[in-house]
C-alpha positions in Angstrom: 93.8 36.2 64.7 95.4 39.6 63.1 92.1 41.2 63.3 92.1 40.4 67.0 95.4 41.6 67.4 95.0 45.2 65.7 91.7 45.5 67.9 94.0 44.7 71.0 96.6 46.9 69.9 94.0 49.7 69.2 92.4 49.2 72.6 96.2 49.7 73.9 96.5 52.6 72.1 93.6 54.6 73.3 94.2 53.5 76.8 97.9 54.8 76.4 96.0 58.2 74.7 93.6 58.3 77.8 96.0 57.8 80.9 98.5 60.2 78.8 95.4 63.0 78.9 94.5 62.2 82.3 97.7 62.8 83.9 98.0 66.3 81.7 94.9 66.9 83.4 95.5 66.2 86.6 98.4 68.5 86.6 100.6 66.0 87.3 104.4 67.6 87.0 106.4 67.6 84.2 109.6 68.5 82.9 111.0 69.2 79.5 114.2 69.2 77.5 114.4 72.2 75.4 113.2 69.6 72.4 110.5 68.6 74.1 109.7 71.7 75.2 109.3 73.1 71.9 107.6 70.3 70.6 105.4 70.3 73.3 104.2 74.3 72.4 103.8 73.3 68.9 101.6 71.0 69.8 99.9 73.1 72.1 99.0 75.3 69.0 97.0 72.4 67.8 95.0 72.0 71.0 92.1 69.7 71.7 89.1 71.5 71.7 87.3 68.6 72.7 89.1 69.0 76.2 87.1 72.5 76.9 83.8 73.4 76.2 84.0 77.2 75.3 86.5 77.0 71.7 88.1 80.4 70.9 86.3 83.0 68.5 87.9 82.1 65.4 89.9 85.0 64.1 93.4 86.1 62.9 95.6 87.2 65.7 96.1 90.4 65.9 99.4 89.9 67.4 102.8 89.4 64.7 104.4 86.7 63.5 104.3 83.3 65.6 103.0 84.6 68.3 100.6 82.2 69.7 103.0 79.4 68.4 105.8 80.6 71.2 103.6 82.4 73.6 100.2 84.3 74.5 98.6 86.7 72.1 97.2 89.7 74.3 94.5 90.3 72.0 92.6 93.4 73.6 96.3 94.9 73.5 97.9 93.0 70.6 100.4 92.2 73.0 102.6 89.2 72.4 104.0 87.5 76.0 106.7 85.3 76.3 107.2 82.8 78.7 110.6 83.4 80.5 113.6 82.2 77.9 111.4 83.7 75.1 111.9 87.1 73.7 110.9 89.2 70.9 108.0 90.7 69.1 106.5 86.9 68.6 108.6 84.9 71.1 111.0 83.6 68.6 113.8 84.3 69.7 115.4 81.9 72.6 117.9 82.3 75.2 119.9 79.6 75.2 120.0 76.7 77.4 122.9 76.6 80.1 124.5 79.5 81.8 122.3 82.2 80.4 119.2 80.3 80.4 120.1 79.7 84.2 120.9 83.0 84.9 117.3 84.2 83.4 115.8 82.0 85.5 117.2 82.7 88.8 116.3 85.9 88.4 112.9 84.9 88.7 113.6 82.9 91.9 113.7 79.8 89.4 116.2 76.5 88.1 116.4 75.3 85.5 114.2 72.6 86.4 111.2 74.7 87.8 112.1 77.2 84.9 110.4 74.6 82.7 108.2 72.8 84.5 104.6 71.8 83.4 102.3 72.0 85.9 98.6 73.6 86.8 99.3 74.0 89.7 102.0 76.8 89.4 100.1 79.0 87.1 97.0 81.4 88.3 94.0 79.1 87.9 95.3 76.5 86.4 95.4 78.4 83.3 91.8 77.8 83.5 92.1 73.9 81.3 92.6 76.8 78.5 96.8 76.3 78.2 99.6 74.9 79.6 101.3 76.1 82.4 105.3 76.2 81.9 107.0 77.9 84.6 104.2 80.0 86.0 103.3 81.0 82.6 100.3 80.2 81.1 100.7 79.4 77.3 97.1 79.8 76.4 95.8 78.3 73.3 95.3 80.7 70.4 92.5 83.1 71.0 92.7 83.1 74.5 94.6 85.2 76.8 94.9 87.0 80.3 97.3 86.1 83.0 95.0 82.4 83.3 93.5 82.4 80.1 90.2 83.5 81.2 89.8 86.0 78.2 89.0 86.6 74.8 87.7 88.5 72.4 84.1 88.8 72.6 82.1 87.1 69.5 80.6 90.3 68.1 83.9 92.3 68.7 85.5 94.0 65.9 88.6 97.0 67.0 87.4 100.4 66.2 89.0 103.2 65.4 87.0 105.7 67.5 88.3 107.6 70.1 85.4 107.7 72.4 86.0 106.0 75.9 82.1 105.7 76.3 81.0 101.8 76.8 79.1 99.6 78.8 79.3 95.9 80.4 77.0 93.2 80.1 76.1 91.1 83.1 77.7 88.1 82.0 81.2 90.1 82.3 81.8 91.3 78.8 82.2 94.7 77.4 81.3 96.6 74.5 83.9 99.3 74.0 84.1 102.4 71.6 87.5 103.0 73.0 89.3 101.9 69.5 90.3 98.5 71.5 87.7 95.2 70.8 85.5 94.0 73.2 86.7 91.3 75.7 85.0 88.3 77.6 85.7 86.7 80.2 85.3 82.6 80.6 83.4 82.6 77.0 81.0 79.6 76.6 80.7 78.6 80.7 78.1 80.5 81.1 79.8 83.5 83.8 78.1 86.3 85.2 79.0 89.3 87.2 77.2 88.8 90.6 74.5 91.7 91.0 75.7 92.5 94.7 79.4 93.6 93.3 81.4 94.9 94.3 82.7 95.0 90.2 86.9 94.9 90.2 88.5 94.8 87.2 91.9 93.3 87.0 94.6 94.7 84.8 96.3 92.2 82.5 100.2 93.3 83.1 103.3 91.9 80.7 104.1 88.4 83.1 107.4 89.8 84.1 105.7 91.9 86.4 103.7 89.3 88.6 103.9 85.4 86.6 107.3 84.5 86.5 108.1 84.6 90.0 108.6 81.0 91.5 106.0 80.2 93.3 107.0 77.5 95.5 109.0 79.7 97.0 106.4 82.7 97.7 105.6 82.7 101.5 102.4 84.6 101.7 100.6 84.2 98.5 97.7 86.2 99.2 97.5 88.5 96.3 97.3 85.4 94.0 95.0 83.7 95.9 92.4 87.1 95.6 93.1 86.9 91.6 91.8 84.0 91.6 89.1 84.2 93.6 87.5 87.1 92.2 87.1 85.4 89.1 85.3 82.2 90.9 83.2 84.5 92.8 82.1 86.6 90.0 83.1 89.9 91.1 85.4 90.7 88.2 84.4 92.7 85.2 85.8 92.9 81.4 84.9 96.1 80.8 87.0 99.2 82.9 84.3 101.7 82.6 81.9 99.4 84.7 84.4 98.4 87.1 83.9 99.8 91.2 87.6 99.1 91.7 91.0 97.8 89.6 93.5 95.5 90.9 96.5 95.6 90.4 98.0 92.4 90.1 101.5 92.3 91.4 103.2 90.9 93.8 104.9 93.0 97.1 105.9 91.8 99.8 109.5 93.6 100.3 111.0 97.1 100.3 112.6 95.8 96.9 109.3 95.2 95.4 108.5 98.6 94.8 110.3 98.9 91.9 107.7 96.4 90.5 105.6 98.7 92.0 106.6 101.8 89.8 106.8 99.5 86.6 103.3 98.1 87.5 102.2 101.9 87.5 104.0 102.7 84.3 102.7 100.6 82.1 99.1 101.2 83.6 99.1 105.2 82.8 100.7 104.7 79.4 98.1 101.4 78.7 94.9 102.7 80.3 93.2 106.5 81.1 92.0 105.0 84.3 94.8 105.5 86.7 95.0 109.4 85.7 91.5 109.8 85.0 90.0 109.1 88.7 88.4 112.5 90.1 89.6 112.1 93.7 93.0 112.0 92.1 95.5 109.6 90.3 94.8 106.0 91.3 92.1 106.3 93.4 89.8 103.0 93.4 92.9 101.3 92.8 94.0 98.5 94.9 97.1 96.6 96.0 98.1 94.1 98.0 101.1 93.8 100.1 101.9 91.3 102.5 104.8 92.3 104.3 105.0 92.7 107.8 104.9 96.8 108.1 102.4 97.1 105.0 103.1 100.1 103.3 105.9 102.1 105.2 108.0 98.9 103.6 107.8 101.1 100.2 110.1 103.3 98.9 108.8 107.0 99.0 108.5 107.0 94.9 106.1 103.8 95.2 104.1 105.5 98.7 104.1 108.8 96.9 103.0 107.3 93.2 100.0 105.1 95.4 99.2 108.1 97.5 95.5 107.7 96.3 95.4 103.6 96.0 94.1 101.3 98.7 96.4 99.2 100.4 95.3 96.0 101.5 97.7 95.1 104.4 98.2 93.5 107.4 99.7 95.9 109.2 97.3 98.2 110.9 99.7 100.7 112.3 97.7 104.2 111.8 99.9 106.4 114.3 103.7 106.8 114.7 104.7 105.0 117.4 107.8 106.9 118.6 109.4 103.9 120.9 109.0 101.1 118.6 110.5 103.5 115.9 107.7 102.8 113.6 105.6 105.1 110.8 102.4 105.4 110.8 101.3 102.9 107.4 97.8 102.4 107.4 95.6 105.2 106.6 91.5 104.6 107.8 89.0 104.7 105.5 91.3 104.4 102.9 93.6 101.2 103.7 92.5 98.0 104.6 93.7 95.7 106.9 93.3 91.9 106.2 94.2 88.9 107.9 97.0 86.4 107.2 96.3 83.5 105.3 97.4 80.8 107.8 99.4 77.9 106.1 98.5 74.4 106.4 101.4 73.5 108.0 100.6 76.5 111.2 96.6 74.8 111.4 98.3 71.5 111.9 100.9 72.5 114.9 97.9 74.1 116.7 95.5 71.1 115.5 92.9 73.5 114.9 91.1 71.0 113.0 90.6 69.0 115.9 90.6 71.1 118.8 88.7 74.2 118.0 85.3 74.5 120.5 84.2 76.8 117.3 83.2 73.6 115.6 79.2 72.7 116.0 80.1 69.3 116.6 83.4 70.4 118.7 80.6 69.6 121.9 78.6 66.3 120.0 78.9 62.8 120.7 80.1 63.0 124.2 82.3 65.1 123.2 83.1 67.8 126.2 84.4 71.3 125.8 87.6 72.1 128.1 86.6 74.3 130.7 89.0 77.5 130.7 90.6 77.7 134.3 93.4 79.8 133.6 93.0 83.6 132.8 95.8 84.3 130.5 98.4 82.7 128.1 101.3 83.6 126.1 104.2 81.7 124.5 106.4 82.6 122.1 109.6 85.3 121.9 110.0 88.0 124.2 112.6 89.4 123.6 114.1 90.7 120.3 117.3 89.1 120.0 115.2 85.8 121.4 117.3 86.0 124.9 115.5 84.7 127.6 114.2 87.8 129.6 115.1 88.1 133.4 113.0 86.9 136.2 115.3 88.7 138.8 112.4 91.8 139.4 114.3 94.3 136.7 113.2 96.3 133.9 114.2 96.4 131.2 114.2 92.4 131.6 115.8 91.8 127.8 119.5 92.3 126.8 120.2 95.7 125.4 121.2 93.8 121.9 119.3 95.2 119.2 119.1 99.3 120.4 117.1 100.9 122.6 116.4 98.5 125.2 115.2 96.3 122.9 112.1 97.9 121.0 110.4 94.6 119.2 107.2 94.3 119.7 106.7 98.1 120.7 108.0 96.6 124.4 104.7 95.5 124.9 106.0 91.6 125.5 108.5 92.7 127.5 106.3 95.0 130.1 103.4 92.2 129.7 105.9 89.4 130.7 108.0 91.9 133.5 104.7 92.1 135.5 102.4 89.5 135.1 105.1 85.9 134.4 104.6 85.0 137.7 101.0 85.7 138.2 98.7 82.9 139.7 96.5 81.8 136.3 98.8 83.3 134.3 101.1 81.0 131.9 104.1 83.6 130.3 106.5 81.6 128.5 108.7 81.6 126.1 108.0 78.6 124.5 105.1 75.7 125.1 105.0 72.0 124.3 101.0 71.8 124.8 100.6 75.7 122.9 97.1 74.5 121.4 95.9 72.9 124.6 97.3 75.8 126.6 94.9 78.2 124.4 91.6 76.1 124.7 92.5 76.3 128.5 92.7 80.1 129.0 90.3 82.4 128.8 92.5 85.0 127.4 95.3 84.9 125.0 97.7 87.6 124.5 97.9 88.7 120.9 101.0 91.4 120.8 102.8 92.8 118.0 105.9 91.1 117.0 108.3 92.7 115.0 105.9 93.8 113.0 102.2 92.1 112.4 101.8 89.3 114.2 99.5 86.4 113.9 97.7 85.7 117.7 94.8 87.9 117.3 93.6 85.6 114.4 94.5 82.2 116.0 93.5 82.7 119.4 89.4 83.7 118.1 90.0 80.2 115.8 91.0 78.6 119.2 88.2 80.6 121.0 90.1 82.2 123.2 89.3 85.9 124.0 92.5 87.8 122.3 94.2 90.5 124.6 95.8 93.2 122.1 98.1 95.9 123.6 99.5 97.7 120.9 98.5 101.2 120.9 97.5 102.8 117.3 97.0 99.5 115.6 94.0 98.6 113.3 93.1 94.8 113.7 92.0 92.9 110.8 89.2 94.4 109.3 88.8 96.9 111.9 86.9 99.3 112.8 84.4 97.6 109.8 84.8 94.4 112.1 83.8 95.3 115.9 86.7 93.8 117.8 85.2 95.3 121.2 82.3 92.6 120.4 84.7 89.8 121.4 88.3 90.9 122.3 90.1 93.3 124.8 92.7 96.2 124.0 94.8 97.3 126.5 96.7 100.5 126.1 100.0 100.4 126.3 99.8 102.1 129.7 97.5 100.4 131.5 100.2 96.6 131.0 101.0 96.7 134.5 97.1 96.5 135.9 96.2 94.3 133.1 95.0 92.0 135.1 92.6 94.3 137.1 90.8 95.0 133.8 90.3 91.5 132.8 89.0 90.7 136.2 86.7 93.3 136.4 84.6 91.8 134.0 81.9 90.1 134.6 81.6 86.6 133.8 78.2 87.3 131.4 80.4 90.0 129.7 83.3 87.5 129.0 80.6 84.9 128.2 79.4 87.1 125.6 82.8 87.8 124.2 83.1 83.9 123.6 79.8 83.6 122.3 80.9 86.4 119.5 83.9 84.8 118.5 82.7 82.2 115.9 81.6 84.7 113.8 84.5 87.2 114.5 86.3 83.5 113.3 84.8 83.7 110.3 85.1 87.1 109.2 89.0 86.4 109.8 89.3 83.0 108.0 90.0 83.0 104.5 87.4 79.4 104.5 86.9 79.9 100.6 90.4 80.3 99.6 91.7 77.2 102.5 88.4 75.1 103.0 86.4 74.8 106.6 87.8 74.0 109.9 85.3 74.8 112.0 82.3 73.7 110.3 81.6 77.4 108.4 80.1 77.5 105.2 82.4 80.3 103.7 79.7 82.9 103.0 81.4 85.6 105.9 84.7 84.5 105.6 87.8 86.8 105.3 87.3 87.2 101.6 83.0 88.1 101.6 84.1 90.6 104.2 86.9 92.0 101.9 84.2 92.7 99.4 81.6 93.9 101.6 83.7 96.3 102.7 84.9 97.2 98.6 80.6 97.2 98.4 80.3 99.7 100.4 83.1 101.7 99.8 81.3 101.9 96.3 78.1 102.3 97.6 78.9 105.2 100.5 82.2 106.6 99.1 81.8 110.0 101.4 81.2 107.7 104.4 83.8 106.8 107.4 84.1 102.9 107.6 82.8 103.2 111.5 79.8 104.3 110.2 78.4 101.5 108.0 76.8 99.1 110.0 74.6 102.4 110.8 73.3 102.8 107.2 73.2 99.7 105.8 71.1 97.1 107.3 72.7 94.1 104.8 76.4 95.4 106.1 75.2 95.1 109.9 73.4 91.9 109.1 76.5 90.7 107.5 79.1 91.7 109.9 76.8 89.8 112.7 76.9 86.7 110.3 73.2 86.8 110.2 70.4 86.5 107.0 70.6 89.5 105.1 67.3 91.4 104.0 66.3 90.3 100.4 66.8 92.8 97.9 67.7 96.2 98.0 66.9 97.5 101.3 65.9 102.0 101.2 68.0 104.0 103.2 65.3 104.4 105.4 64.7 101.2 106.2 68.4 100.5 106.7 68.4 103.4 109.1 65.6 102.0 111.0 67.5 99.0 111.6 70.5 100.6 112.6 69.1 102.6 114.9 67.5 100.1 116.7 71.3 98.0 116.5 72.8 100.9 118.0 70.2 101.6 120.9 71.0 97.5 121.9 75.1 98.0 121.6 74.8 101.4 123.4 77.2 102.6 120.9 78.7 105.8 120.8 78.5 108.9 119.0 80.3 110.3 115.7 84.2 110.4 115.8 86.0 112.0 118.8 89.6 113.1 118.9 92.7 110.9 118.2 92.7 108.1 120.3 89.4 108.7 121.1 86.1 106.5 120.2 84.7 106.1 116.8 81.4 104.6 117.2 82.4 102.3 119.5 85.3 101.9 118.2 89.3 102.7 118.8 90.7 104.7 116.5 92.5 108.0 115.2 90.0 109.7 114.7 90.6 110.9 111.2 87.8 109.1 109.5 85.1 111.0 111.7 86.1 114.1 111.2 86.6 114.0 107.1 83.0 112.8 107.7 82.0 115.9 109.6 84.0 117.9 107.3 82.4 116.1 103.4 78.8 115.6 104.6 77.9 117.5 108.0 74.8 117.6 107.7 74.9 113.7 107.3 76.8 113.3 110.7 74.9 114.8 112.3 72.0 113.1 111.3 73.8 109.7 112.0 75.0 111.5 115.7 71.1 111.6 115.9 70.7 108.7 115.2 72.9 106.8 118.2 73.3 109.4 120.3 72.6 107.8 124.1 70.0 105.2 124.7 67.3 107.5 124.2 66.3 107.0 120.6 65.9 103.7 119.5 64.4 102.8 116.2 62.7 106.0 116.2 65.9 107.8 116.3 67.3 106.0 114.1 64.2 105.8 111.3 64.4 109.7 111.9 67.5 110.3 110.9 67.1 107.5 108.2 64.3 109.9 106.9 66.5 112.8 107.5 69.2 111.6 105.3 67.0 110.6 103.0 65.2 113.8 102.7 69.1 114.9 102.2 69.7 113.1 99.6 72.6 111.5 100.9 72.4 107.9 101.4 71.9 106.3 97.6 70.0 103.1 97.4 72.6 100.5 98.4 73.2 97.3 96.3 71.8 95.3 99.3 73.4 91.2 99.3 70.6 89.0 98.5 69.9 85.7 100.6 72.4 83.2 100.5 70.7 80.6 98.0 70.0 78.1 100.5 68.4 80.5 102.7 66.0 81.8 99.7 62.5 80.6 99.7 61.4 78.2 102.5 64.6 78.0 103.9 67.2 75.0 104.3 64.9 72.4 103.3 65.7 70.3 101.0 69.4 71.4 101.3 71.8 67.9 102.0 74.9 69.6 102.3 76.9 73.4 101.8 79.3 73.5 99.2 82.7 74.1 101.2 84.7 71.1 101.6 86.0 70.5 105.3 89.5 69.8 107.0 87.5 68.7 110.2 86.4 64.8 111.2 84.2 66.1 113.4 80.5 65.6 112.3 77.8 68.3 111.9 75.1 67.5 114.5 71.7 67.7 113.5 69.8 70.7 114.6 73.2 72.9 114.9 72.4 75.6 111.8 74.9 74.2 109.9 75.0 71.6 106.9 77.5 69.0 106.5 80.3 69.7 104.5 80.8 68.6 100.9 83.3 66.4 101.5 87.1 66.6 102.5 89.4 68.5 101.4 91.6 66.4 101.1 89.9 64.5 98.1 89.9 67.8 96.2 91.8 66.6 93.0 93.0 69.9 92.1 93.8 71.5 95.4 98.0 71.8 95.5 101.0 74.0 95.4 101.2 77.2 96.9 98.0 78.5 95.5 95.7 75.7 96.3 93.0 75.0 94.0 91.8 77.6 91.1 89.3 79.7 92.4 89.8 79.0 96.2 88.6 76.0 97.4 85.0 76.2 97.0 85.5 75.3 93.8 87.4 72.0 94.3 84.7 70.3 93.0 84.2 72.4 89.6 86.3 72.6 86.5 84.9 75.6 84.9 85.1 78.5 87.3 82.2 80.4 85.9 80.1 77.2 87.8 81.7 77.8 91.0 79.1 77.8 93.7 78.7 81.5 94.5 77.9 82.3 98.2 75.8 85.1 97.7 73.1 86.3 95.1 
């Protein structure tokens, strides 16, 4: 009977030990006492490497003291990093707890509580099932390191004391340095590679004051976290600097107050690193940041815009003249900047129950199922004027109370002079607010996409909703553009031309507006971050918002001389891409690419090499700034690519001429062509059950429609929470290890 007992007992035990680990797994919040706390980190220094499969190189630490007892050992750096209430050379010293512990905290946008807090799901990656995640901070277990623990020392690495900078990466993301510092890895023992396509982005490991201790529940537009992670799922960063395209760097700006983060971030990286200073188009070129505030980079303080002068700005504010009435600086510079698209919140998707309403979706039209006809040419709803009075129907201009300065300037007055002559319009619906907003949009054929006060957010909802957008602000980049064609499948109206709007949208044919709805579900999915969110209109993820970030970063790399108007006309796999169609296998010649494009352009009836400000850039609006550095770096290349889509006249021949032309140049390098998605490689889908990308849509996949069912909802994605979702985007909601996250390309 006592044996019996002690087996029950034992049983109870290890049941207690397993639902104990499982919940730590799961992320499941916690909070500690400082006792707890403490005994909790010593007991992280234990770990249990049973829980991971890739165990830390052992090695002394090459950081002092207790270190990795209190904190994470930087080991590339022999940098010691405290979670927030930890200071010192090894983190032994504490604040402590009450008022100064608080007032720590706050600083950081924390409590006491959240100061404190274990859980995954506040830390970048989930600290990668490598450490715990207290407070944002990832307390990685010895030999392990990085900003998510994805790093360590490489097996074979030993720190020299040679001065050479010369080294070289491996494919599966590890370096071998003679720079005196040791060699890193990244994800040891999972197996990760750098994908062969690139683009190759190294991210710089910064002290966690700088970008990790910031409260992330109350972060509003989390986008630069969301790319950290995801470059590491998708294989595009690198270990080693010296093989990197491009360096990130990793903080967070999203106010005028964050440059100061900004000049600290930039600091530590010339006095850390020689890459910053040591870029030959000038001091931190091929460096990128991300800022998510609504006027992008004119939101800086001159120090931070002069220090970044060379850096790319990824932004979503695409404002690339000064606009003298609106009061606003010109912030985005072409070629150089890029602008993204907002990641839309759960919460925004559900108000306009895109989930369920979008006629993107292939089953949006199955089972009965009928698509809304579109009666109504045009809707808006939503503030008009800046101080959100109601503007005057009476027949006066300006219709909005003189409250904020010059007769009301938000939105550049282009809500103002769109609502003054066209509220009243038979088909049109101008409101200021709408009950039925989602069913008002599938209804319309066109939906007004303004500025607001800044960036707005229609342009990107209304393609999701399939409704044609209508932008009118003149001088403003759309997401993506002019890499993205928005003439393909929306309308801008100059400022000007607001009052006869409605003359230019109904002098277009119906096949032309046909055709602009027909472009819009892959314009949707160029401007859908699906990886980072998960589907919603039955996309696979593989030209979403982030594969069209790096495409454009590929070529960048690839065609550094070249304007971004011009690469759909040199590289086939870019055009193929940006069409959302199969890509050519391999590495496509110039020639060949040329070819292709030629042909493209001859069918688009695209237009010459850059004209004037304002003008047309290949087909596209612009300032004209990027077409004449091209004319000015590489004439003899414009004019071969003028060749090549000047008129109708040439056709492929044109364009294989002037493919051979440049070739014969030497200009156009062999580009690091995308291979085929692998389901697409070899005999095609068969075979294939289902894509990889989890859905947010009920609404089935009908047979025959080119796409695969989804792999499941999202909703069942264990790991997919908080403010940054799931580690890695949520491809990867059904992998642990990141280094096995499904990659959408090579």
């Amino acid at each position: 009977m006592n044996l019996q007992r002690q087996q029950w007992i034992h049983c109870l035990l290890v049941l207690g030990a397993l639902l104990q680990s499982g919940a730590a797994a799961s992320g499941r919040e916690q909070v500690l006492t400082p006792g707890r706390r403490l005994r909790s980190e010593r007991a992280l220094v234990a770990g249990d490497a049973a829980s991971d499969a890739a165990a830390a190189p052992s090695r002394p630490s090459r950081c002092p003291g207790r270190c990795t007892e209190f904190g994470t050992c930087n080991e590339e750096l022999a940098r010691c990093d405290c979670p927030i209430g930890r200071n010192g050379t090894d983190c032994s010293e504490e604040v402590p707890s009450g008022p100064a512990l608080q007032q720590v905290c706050a600083r950081y946008g924390h409590t006491l509580a959240s100061c404190s807090r274990v859980d995954a799901a506040g830390c970048v990656n989930g600290c990668n099932s490598r450490g715990r995640c207290v407070g944002g901070f990832c307390h990685c277990r010895p030999g392990f390191f990085g900003a998510d623990c994805s790093l360590s020392l490489a097996a074979d690495s030993t720190s020299s004391s040679s001065t050479s900078s010369t080294s070289s990466s491996s494919s599966d993301g590890s370096s071998s340095s003679n720079s005196g510092r040791p060699a890193v890895e990244i994800l040891a023992g999972q197996g990760y590679s750098v994908r062969a396509s690139g683009p190759r982005i190294y991210v710089y490991e910064l002290p966690p004051h700088l970008n990790v201790y910031g409260n992330l529940d109350r972060l509003d537009r989390p986008l630069m976290y969301m790319l950290w992670q995801r470059l590491l799922s998708a294989g595009v960063r690198v270990a080693d600097p010296a093989a990197a395209d491009f360096f990130l760097v990793p903080v967070r700006v999203r106010l005028s107050y964050d440059s100061d983060k900004v000049m600290q971030a930039v600091s530590y990286i010339r006095s850390t690193w020689p890459h910053w200073d040591g870029q030959p188009g000038g001091a931190g070129e091929r460096h990128i940041f991300v800022h998510t505030g609504d006027w992008g980079r004119d939101e800086l303080s001159e120090e931070a815009q002069v220090a970044t002068a060379n850096a790319t700005w990824l932004t979503h504010w695409g404002l690339a003249r000064d606009h003298e009435f609106a009061g606003w600086k010109a912030a985005h510079r072409p070629g150089r900047d890029i602008v993204v698209p907002l990641v839309l919140q759960a919460s925004l998707l559900s108000s306009y129950r895109l989930t369920r309403t979008t006629p993107l979706h292939p089953g949006a039209a199955a089972g009965g199922r009928k698509l809304r006809p579109r009666p109504r040419t045009m809707f808006f709803a939503g503030r008009v004027c800046g101080s959100r009075a109601q503007p005057s129907t009476n027949g006066t201009y300006p219709n909005c109370p003189d409250v904020l300065g010059k007769e009301d300037a938000y939105s550049a007055a282009t809500r103002q002079m769109t609502f003054y002559h066209h509220h009243n319009r038979t088909g049109w619906k101008m409101v200021t607010a709408s009950k039925s907003y989602a069913m008002d949009m599938l209804s319309a054929k066109f939906c007004l996409a303004p500025s607001g006060g800044g960036m707005g957010k229609r342009a990107v909802i209304s393609v999701l909703m399939g409704c044609v957008p209508v932008t009118v602000t003149d001088g403003l980049m759309q997401p993506f553009e002019p890499e993205l064609r928005w003439d393909r499948f929306a309308i801008d109206v100059r400022e000007r031309d607001i009052p006869v709007m409605h003359a230019v949208l109904e002098g277009l044919k119906a096949a032309q507006v046909s055709e602009f709805q027909s472009n819009l579900r892959c314009a949707a999915q160029h401007l859908f971050w699906s990886s980072l969110f998960g589907a919603v209109f039955g996309e696979d993820g593989r030209y979403d918002a982030f594969e069209t970030l790096m495409q454009v970063l590929r070529m960048r790399a690839t065609y550094p001389s070249l304007g971004p108007e011009e690469y759909a006309y040199v590289d086939a796999s870019f055009a193929a891409f940006m069409k959302c169609e199969a890509h050519l296998p391999g590495a496509a010649s110039a020639a060949a690419a040329a070819a292709a494009a030629g042909a493209a352009a001859t069918a688009d009836g695209s237009r010459g090499i850059g004209a004037g400000a304002g003008g047309l850039l290949g087909g596209f609006k612009g300032t004209g700034a990027a077409g004449g550095l091209l004319d000015v770096a590489k004439p003899d290349l414009g004019q071969a690519l003028a060749a090549q889509r000047a008129g109708g006249g040439g056709g492929a021949a044109a364009g294989a001429g002037a493919g051979a032309a440049a070739s014969a140049l030497g200009l156009l390098p062999a580009p690091r062509a995308l291979l085929l998605p692998a389901e697409l490689a070899g005999e095609g889908q068969q075979g294939v059950s289902r894509q990889e990308l989890c859905t947010h849509s009920d609404l089935p996949v009908p047979p025959g429609s080119g796409s695969l069912p989804a792999a499941g909802m999202c909703s069942r994605c264990p790991r997919r929470r908080g403010r940054l979702l799931n580690p890695g985007g949520t491809i990867c909601c059904n992998t642990k290890d990141l280094a096995k996250c499904p990659r959408l390309w090579d």
